[in-house]
Structures are given as C-alpha cells and as structure tokens.
N, CA, C and O of each residue as an XYZ file, in Angstrom:
540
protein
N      35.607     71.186     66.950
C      35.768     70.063     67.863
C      35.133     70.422     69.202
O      35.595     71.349     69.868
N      34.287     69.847     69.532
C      33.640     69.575     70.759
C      34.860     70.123     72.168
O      36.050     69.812     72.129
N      34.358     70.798     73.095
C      35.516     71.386     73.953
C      35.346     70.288     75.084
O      34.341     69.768     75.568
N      36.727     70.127     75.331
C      36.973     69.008     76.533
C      37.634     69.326     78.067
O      38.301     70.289     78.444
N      37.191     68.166     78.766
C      37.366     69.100     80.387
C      38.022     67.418     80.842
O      37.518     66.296     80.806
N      39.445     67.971     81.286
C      40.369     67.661     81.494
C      40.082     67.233     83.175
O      40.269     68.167     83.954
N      39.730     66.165     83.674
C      39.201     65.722     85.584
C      40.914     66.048     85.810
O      41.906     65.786     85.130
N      40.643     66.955     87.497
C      41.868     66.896     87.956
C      41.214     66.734     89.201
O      40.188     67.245     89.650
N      42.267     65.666     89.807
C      41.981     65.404     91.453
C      42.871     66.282     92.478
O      42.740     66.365     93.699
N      43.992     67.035     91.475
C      44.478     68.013     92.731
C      43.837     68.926     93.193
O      44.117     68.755     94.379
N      43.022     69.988     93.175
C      42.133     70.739     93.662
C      41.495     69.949     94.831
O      41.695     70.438     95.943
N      40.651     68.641     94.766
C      40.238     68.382     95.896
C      41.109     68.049     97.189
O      40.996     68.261     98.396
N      42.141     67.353     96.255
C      43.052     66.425     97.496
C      43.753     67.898     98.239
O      44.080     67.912     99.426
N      43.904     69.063     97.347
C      44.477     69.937     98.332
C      43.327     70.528     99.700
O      43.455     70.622    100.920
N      42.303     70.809     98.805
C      41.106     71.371     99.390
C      40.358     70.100    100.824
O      39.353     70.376    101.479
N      40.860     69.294    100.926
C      40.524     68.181    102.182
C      41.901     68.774    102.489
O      41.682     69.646    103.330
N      42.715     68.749    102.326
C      44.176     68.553    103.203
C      43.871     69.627    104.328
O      43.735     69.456    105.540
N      43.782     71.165    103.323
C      43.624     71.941    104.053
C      42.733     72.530    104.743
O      42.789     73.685    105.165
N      41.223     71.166    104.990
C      40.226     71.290    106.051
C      40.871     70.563    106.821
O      40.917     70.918    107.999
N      41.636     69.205    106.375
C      42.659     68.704    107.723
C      43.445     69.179    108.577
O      43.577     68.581    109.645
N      44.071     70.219    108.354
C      44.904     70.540    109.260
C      44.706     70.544    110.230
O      45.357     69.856    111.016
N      43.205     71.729    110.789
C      43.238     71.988    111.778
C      43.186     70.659    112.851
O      43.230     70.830    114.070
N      43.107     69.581    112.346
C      42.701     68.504    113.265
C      44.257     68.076    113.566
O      44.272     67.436    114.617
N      45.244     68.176    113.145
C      46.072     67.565    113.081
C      47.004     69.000    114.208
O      48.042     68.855    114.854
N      46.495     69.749    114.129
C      46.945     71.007    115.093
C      45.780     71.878    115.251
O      45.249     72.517    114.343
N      45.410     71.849    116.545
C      44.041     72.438    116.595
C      45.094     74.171    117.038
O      44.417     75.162    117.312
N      45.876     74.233    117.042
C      46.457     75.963    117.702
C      46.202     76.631    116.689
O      45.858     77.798    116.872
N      46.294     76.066    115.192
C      46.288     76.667    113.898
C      45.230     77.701    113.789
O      45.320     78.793    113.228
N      44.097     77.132    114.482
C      42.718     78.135    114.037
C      42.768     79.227    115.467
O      42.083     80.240    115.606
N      43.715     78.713    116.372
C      43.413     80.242    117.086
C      44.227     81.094    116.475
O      44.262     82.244    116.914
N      45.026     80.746    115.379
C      45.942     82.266    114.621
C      44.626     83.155    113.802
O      44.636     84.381    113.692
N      43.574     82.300    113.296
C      42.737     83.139    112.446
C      41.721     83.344    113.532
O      41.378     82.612    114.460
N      41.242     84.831    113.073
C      39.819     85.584    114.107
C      38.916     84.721    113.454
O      38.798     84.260    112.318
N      38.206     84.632    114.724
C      36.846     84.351    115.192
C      35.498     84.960    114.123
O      34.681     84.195    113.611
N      35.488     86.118    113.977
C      35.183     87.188    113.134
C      35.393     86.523    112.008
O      34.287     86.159    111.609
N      36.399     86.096    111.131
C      36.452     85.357    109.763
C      35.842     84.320    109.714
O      35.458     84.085    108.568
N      35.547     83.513    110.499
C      35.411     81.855    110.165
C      33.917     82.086    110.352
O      33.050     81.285    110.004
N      33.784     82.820    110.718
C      31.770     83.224    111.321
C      31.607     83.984    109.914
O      30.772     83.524    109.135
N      32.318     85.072    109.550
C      31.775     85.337    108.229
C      32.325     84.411    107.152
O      31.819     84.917    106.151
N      33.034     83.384    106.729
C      32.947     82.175    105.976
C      31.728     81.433    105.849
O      30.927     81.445    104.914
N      31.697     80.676    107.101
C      30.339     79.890    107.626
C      29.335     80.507    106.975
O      28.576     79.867    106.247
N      29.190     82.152    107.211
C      27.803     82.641    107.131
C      27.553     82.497    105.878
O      26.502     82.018    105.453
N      29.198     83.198    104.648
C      28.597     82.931    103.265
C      28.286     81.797    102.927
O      27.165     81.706    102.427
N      28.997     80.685    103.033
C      28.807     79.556    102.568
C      27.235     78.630    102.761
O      26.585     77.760    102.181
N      27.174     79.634    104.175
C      25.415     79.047    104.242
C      24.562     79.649    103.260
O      23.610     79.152    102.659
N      25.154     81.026    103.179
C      23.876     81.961    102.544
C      23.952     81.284    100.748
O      22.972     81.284    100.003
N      24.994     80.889    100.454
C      25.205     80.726     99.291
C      24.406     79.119     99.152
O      23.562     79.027     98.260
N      24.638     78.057     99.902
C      24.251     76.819     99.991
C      22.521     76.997     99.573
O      22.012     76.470     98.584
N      21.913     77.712    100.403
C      20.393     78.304    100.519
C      19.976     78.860     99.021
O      19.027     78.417     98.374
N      21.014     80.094     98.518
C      20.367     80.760     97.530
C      20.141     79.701     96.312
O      19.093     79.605     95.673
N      21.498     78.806     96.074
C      21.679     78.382     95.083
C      20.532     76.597     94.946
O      20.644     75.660     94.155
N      19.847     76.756     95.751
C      18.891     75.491     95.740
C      17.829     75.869     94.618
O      17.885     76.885     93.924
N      16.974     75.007     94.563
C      15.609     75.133     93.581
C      14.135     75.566     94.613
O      13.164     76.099     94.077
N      14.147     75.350     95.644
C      13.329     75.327     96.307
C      13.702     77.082     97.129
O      12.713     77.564     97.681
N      14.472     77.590     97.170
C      14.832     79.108     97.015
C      14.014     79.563     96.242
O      13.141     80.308     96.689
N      14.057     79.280     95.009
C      14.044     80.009     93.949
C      12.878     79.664     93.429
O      12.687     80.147     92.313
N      11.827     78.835     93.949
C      10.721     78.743     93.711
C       9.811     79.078     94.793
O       8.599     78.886     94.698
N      10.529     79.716     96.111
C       9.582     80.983     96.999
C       9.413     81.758     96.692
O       8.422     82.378     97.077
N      10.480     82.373     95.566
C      10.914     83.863     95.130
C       9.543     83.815     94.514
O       8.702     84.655     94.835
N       9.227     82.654     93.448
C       7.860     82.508     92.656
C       6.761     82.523     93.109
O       5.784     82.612     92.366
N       6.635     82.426     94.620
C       5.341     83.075     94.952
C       4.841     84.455     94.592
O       3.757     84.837     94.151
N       5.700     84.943     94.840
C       5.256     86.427     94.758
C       5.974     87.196     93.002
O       6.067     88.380     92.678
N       6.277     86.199     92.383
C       6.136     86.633     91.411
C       5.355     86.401     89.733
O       5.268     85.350     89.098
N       4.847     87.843     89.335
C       3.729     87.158     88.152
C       3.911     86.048     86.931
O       4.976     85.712     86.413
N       2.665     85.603     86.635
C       3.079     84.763     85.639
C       3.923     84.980     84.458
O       4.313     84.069     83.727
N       4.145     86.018     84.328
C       4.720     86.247     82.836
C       6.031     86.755     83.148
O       6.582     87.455     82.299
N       6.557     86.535     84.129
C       7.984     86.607     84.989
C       8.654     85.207     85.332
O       9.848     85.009     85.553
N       7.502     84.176     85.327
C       7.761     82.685     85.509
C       9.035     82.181     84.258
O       9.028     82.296     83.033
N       9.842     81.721     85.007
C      10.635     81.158     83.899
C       9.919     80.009     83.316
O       8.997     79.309     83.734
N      11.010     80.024     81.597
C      10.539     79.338     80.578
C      10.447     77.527     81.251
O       9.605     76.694     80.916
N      11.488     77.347     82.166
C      11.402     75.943     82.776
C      10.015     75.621     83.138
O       9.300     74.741     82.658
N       9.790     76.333     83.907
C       7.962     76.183     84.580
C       6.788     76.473     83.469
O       5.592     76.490     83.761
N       7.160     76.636     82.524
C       6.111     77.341     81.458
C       4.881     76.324     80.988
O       3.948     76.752     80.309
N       4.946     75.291     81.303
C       4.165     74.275     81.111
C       3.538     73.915     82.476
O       2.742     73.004     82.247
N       3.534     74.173     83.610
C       3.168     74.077     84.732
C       1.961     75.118     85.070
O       2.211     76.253     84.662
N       0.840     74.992     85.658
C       0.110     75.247     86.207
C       0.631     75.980     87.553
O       1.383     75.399     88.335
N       0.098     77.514     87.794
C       0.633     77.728     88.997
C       0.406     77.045     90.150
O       1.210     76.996     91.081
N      -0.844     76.422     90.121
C      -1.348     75.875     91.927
C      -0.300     74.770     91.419
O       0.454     75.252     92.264
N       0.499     73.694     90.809
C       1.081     72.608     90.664
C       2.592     73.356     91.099
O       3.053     72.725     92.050
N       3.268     74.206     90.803
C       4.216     74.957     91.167
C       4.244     75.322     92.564
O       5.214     75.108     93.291
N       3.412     75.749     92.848
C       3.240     76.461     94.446
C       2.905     75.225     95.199
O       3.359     74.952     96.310
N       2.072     74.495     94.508
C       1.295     73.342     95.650
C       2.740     72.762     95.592
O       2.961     72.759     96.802
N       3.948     72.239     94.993
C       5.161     71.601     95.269
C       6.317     72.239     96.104
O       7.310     71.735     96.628
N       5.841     73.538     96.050
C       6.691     74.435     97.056
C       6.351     74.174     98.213
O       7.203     73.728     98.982
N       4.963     74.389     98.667
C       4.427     74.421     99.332
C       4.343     73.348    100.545
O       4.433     73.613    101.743
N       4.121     71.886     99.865
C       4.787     70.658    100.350
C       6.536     70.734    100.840
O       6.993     70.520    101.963
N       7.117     71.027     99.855
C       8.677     70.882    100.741
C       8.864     72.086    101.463
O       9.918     72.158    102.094
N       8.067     73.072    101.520
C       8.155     73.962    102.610
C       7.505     73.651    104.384
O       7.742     74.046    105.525
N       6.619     72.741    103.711
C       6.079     71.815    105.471
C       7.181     71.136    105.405
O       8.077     71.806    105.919
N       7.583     70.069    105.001
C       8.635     69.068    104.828
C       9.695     69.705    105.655
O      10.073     69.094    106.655
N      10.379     71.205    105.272
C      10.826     71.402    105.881
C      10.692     71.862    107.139
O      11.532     71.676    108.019
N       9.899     72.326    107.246
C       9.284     72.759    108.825
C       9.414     71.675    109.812
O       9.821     71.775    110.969
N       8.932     70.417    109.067
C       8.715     69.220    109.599
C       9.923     69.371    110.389
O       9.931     69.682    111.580
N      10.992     69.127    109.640
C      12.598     68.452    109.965
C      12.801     69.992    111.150
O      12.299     70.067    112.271
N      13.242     70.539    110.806
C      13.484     71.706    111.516
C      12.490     71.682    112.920
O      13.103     71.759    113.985
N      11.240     71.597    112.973
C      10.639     71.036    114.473
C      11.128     70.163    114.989
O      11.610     70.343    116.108
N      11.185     68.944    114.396
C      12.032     67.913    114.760
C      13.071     68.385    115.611
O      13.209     68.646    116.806
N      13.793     68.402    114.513
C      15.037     68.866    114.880
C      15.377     69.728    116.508
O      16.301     69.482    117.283
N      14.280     70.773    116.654
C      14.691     71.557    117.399
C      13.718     71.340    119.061
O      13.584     72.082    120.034
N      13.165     69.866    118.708
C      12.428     69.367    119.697
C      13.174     68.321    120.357
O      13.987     67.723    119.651
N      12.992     67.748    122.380
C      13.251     66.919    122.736
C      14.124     65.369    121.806
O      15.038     64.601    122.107
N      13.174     65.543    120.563
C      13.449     64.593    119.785
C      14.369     64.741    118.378
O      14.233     64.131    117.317
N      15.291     65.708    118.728
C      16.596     66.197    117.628
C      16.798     65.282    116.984
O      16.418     65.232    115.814
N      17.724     63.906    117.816
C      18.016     63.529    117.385
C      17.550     61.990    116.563
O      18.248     61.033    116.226
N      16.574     62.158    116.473
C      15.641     61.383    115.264
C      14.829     62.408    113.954
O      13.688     62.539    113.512
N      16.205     62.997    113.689
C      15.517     64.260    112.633
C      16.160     63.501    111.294
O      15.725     63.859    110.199
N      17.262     62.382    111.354
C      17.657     61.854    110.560
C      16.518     60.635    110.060
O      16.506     60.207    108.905
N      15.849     60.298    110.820
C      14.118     59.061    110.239
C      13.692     60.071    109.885
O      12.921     59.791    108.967
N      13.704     61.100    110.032
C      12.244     61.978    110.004
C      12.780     62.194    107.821
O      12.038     62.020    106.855
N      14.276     62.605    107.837
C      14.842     62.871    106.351
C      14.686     61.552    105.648
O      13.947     61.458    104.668
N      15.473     60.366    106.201
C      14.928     59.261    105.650
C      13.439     59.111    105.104
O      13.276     58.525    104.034
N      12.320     59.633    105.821
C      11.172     59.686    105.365
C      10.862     59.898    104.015
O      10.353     59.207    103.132
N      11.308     61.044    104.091
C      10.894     61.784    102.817
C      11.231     60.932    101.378
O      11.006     61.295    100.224
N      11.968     59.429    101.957
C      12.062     59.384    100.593
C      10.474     58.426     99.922
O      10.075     58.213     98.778
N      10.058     58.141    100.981
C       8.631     57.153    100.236
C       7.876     57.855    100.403
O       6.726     57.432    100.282
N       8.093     59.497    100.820
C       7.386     60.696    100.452
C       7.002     60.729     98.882
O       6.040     60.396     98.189
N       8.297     61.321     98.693
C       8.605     61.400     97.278
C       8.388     60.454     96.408
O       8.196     60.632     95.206
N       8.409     59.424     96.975
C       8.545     57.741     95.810
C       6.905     57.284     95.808
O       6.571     56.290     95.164
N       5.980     58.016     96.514
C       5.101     56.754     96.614
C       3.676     58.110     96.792
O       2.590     58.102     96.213
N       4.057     58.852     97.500
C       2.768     60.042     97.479
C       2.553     61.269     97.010
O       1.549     61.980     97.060
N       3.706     61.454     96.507
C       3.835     62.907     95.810
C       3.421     62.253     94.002
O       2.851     63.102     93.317
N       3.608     61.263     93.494
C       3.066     60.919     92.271
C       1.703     60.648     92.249
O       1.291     60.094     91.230
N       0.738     60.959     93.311
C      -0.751     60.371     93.205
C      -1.165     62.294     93.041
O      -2.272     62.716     92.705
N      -0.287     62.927     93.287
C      -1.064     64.365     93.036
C      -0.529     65.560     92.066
O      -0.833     66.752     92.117
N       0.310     64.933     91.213
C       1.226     65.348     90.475
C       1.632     63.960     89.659
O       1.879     62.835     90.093
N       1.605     64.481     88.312
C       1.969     63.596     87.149
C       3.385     62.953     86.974
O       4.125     62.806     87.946
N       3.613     62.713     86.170
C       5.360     62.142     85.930
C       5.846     62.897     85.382
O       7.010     62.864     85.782
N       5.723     63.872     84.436
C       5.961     64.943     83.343
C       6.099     66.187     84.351
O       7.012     66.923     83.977
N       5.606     66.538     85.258
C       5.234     67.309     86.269
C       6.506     67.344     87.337
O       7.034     68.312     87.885
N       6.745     66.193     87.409
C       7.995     65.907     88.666
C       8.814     65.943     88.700
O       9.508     66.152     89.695
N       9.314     65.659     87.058
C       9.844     65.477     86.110
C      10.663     67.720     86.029
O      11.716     68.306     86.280
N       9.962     67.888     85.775
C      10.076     69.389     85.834
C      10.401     70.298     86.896
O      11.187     71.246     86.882
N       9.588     69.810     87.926
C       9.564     70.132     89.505
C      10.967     70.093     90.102
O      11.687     71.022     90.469
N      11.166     68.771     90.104
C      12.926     68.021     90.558
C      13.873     68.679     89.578
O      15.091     68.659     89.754
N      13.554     68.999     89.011
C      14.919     69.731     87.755
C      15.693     68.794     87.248
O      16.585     69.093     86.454
C-alpha cells in the first residue's frame, strides 16, 4: 500500500505563535543573547542560499562535465551557464538597486523579472530547456 502523509496544522499554528510572542511582549527577546538570534539569522540565511538551484548551479561553473548531474545531462554547457549567468546579473541587478538612492523601487525592479522570464528568456532557450533549467 502506497505510504500516506497525514497534513497536520499544529506544527505551523505553534511555529507562528511562537514568532508572535515577541510582539505581544517585546522584554521576552531581551532574556535571549544577542549572540543567538545573530547566529539563527545567520544559519537560516546560509541555509535559505545553499538550498536554492541557482547555488548549485555556480558550484557548476567550475565543475567538469562528467561531474554534471544526470538532471542537466541533456543540456549543453554554454545553455547551463548562459542561464546562470543571466540570473546572476538579474541578481546583481536587484541588489544595485536595492543598495542605491533608489532601494526602494527594488520591488518593480523583482516584479520585472517576470516578463523577463515570460517573454525573453524563451527567444534564447527552448521550452524543453526551461523546462529543465526551472526544475
């Protein structure tokens, strides 16, 4: 028999409660160091970063073809890199943005990207291709 997964909503509803608190008593977080919540933050960033696709297809620059996973195995390297390569300006983009006079229009700048994606990234790259790319 096919194995089954049982949805439970208590895990989340606890897991919001107890990002609520502190709002509901801000004294709460001066009981925990400073020192913890900075190394939380930090994993949770480092982890947010590693666990993307676009991580893990920098790593593929510098690594050989016959190290390429079986996912990409039908891909052409310049089609691999040339898609990295694009959301690696993309990101640059946002991140200049971002860190210019004009911050706070870094949210048009993300909006962008979507008739990026919808309308110019298919004239240089196939459907089968994007298809693969996007995971």
């Amino acid at each position: 028999s096919p194995l089954q997964v049982a949805e439970s909503r208590v895990a989340p509803l606890l897991m919001y409660t107890l990002m609520g608190l502190p709002l509901l008593s801000p004294g709460l977080l001066k009981l925990i160091p400073e020192a913890a919540i900075d190394g939380i933050l930090a994993y949770v960033g480092y982890e947010g970063i590693v666990s993307t696709d676009l991580y893990s297809r920098v790593l593929l620059l510098c690594t050989p073809r016959c190290n390429i996973p079986t996912r990409y195995a039908g891909l052409p390297l310049r089609v691999l890199h040339g898609f990295t390569a694009i959301q690696l300006a993309m990101l640059a983009l946002c991140w200049a943005v971002n860190l210019s006079p004009a911050g706070l229009c870094v949210a048009f700048v993300v909006l962008s990207l979507i008739p990026l994606r919808e309308r110019l990234l298919p004239r240089y790259f196939s459907t089968e291709q994007l298809a693969v790319l996007d995971g």
